[in-house]
N, C-alpha and C positions, 0 to 999 in steps of 0.2 A: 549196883545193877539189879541186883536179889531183891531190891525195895520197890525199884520203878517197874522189873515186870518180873513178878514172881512169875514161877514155872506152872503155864496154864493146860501142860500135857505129860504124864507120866512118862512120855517117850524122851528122852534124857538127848537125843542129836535136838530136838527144835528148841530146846532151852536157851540158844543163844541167836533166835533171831530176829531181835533186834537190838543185836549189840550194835548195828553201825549207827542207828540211830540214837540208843545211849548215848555211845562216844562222842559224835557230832553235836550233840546239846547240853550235855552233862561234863562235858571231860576238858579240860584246857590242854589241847594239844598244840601249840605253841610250837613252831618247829617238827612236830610229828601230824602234819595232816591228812598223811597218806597211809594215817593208822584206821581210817574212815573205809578208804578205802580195800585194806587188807581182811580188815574183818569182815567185809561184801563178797570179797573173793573167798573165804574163808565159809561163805554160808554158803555162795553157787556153788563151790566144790561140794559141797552135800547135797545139794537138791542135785545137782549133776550124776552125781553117783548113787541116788534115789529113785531117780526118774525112769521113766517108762522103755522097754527095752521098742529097736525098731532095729532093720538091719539101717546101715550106710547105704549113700548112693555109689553108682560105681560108675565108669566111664561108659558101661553095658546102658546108662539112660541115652546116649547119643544114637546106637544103633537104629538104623532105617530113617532117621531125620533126616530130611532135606536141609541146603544150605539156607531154603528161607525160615525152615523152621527151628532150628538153631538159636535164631536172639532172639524168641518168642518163648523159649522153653524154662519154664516156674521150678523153685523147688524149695522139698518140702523140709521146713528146720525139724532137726532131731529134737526130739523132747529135754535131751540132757544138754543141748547146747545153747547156751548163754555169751552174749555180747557185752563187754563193760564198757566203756570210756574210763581208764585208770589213771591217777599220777602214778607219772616212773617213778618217783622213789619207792610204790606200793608194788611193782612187778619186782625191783633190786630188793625188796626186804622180802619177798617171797621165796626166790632165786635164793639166797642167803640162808634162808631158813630149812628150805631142803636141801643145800648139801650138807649145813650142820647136822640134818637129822636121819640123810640118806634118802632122802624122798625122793623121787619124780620131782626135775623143776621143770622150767617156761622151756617150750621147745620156739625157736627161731624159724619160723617157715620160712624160706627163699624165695620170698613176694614183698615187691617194692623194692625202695634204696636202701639197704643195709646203714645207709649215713645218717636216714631219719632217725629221730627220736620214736622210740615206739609209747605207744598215748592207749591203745588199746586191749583189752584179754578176753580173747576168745576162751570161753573154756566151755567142753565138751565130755560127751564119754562113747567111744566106742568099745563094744565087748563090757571088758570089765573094767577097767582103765579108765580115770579122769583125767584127762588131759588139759593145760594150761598153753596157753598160745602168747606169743605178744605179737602187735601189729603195728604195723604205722596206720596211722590217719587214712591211705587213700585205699591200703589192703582192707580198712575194717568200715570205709564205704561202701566196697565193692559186697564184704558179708551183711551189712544192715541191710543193702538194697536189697538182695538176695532174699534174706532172711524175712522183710516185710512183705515177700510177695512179689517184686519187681520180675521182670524177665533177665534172664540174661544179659540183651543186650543193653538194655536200660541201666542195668546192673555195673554194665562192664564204660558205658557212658560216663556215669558217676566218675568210680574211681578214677578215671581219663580226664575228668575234669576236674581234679582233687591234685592230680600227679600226671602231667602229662607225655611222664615216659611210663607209665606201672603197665605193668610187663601183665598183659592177659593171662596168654599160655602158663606162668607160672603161678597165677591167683587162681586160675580155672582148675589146675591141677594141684592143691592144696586144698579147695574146695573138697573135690572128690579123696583126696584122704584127710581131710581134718577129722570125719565123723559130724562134722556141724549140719547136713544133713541128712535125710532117708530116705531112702528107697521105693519109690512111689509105689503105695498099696500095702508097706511094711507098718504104715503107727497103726498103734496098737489103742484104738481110744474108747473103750469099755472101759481102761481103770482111770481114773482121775483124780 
């Protein structure tokens, strides 16, 4: 790794980021291809915990909305939260790795079927905390739509069309505490 990208910054956290692309071109992973992945999760977890502080959104963004303006209403991603598309075996070798090391693992939000495969990781920070999410497929439509701008109910479309029992009310409120995002008027975008 040392040879394809020596260390081009004295700060010693960005020394490894692009291990996932070493690995993936360089490394015969043969039965570990979700080592690609790990190491992805492995960098957002720093730039997550790097990133710009903003407060969270809170369910206080509803207040004085009308019912029509409701699934019109935008919101804005947290600096520190990040979307993957992950193999599961790269969320169970994480899961695995903090409790061997007493870490924080993947916390389980109670959005979608508990039966799906989760395929997704949210990962965020609020406060001071880096948080690791997993998701099913139609939970982490509902956050990309969200996340790219979509309104709410466009938003809330998707996943319904992805999964069509995914339980709003509990995506919507997972939203307002994941920390995924902020509180409009809160980024902070003088540092970059």
């Amino acid at each position: 790794y040392v040879s394809h990208f020596p260390p081009a910054s004295p700060i010693m956290a960005e020394f490894g980021n692009q291990m996932p692309e070493f690995l993936n071109e360089h490394i015969q992973l043969e039965g570990a291809e979700h080592a690609v992945d790990l190491a992805k999760m492995e960098r957002q977890w720093l730039v997550s915990f790097h990133a710009a502080d903003a407060d969270v959104v809170t369910s206080a963004v509803f207040e004085g909305l009308t019912d029509e303006q409701i699934p019109e209403l935008q919101f804005e991603t947290h600096p520190a939260a990040c979307l993957m598309q992950v193999n599961p075996l790269a969320l169970s070798a994480w899961q695995g790795a903090a409790e061997a090391s007493g870490r924080e693992g993947i916390s389980l939000p109670a959005t979608g079927s508990q039966q799906q495969e989760f395929t997704h990781c949210l990962i965020t920070r609020s406060q001071f905390t880096v948080q690791l999410f997993a998701l099913t497929e139609s939970t982490a439509e509902f956050f990309k739509s969200l996340m790219s701008g979509a309104p709410f109910g466009a938003a809330a479309e998707t996943a319904v069309a992805a999964e069509p029992d995914f339980n709003i009310g509990e995506a919507l409120g997972f939203a307002l505490t994941s920390g995924a995002f902020a509180a409009p008027g809160t980024l902070n975008t003088s540092f970059k």
